[in-house]
N, C-alpha and C positions, 0 to 999 in steps of 0.2 A: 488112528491115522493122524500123521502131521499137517497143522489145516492148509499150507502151502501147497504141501503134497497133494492133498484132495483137491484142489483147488487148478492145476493144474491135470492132474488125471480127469477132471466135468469138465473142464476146456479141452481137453482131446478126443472124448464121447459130443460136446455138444459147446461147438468152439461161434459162440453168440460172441463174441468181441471180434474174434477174428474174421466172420462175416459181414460184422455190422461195420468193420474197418475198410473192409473193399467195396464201400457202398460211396456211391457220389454224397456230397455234401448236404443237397437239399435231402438225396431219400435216408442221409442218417438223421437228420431234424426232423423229418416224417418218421420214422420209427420212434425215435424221442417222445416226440408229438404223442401217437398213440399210447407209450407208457403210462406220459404223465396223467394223460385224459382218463385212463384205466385206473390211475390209483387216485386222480383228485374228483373225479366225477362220477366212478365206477360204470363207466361207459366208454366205446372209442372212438373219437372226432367223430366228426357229421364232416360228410365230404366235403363240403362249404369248408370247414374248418383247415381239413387235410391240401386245401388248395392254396392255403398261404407256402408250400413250400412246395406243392407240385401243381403245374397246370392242370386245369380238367380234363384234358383231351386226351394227359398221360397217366392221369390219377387210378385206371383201373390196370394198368400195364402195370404200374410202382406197388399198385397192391400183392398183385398178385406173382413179384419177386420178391419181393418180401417174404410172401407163404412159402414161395417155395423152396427159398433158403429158409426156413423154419426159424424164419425169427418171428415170426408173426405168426400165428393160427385163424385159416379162413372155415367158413362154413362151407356146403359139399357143393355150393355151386365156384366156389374159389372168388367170390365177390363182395362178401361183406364179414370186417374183422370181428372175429371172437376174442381173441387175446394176444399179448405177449408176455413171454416170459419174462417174472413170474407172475401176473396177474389173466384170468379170463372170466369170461362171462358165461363160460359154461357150469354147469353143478358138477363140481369135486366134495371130495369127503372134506376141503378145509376149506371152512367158509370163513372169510375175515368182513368186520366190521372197519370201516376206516370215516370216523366222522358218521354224518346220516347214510351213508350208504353202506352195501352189501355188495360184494364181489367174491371170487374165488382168488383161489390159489392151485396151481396144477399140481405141487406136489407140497411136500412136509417141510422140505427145506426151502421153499418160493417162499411157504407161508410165515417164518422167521426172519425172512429176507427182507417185508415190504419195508416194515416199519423202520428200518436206518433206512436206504434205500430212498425214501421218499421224503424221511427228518419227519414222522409222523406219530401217532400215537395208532395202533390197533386192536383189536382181539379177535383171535383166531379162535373157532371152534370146531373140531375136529376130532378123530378118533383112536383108540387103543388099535393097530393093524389085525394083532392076533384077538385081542379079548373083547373087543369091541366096547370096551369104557370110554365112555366122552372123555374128551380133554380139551381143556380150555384154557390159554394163555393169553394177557396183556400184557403188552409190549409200549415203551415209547421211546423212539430212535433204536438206541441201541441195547436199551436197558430191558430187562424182564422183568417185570414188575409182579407179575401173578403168575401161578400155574397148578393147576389141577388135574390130575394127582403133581404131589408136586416135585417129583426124580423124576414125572417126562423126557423122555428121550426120541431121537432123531436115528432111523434107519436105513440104509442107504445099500442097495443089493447094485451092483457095478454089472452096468450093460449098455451092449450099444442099443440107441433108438432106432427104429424100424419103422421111415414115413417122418409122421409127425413125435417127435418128441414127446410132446404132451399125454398122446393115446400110447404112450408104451413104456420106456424107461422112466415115465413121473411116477408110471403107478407104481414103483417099487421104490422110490421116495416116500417112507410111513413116519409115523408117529406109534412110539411104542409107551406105553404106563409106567416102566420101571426099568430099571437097570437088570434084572433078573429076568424080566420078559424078553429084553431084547436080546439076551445073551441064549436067552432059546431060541428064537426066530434067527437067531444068526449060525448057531449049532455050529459045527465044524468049519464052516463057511468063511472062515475069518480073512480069507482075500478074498472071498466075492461081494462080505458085507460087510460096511463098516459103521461102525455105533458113533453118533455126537451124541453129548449132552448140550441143550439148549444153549450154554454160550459159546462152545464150539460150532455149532451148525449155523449159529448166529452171525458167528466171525466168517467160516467159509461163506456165507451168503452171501456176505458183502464185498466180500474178496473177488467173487464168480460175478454178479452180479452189478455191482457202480460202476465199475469202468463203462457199463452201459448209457451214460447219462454226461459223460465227458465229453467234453469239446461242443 
């Protein structure tokens, strides 16, 4: 698939610019906020922090629009942030290192995303979807610098999310070991699934993705 193409069809499943656009100004600096705290601290704001752009008074209301436009992921009382996309502090199959810390990534394509995204260096560890072989990739900014095995590929099964994003369409965001594995896992499937190779999922990441951190 053409990565414009792709890139436009996940903004129509899961239109994060176009929500984060109809957000007042302090609460898109608050979501900003939480990003960046998620990939440079591997944590998000301490409500202190989340007050330079929203009063206290309104800080649990802003939270919890946020959630519920799913640009943010809360825990089940809806009051304290777990993630945004693409990074969370829940355990996913892709764990990235970014610096001293550890965090997640909610799906295959988040976890190629961070590192232009953020102008970082990372590395992703994560797994074969079908065969279940570790894979392990570093990254810095936009470049790939390592991968094991190393024709790792990016799978992407097209659905709409149901709730939170994260618990449903991410998990069919994989990571597949080969070009031959993922052409099984995608079998006949060929418009419900579509295959990047790591510098295509890399490019649509960033495509879907930065405009997030504009303005």
């Amino acid at each position: 698939m053409e990565i414009q193409t792709a890139i436009v069809r996940l903004n129509r499943q899961l239109p994060l610019k176009a929500r984060q656009d109809q957000l007042a100004p302090a609460m898109r600096q608050l979501h900003q906020q939480i990003l960046h705290s998620l990939a440079e601290q591997g944590v998000p704001p301490t409500r202190v922090e989340m007050t330079e752009f929203v009063e206290a008074t309104q800080l649990a209301a802003a939270i919890r629009k946020l959630g519920d436009m799913d640009l943010i992921v809360l825990d089940k009382h809806n009051s304290a942030v777990l993630g945004a996309y693409p990074l969370t502090t829940e355990i996913t199959p892709h764990r990235l290192q970014i610096g001293a810390h550890t965090i997640y990534a909610m799906c295959a394509l988040d976890a190629v995303s961070v590192a232009p995204m953020f102008a970082t260096e990372v590395t992703i560890s994560s797994h074969c979807h079908v065969s279940g072989e570790p894979i392990q990739i570093r990254m810095r900014c936009h470049d790939v610098l390592t991968t094991a095995p190393v024709d790792a590929m990016i799978g992407i099964r097209w659905q709409m999310p149901s709730a939170v994003a994260a618990h449903s369409m991410c998990t069919e965001m994989v990571f597949l070991r080969d070009l031959l594995t993922a052409q099984q896992w995608q079998g006949d499937e060929v418009e419900a699934i579509s295959l990047f190779t790591l510098g295509e999922a890399t490019a649509f990441g960033v495509g879907f993705f930065l405009p997030l951190l504009d303005g």
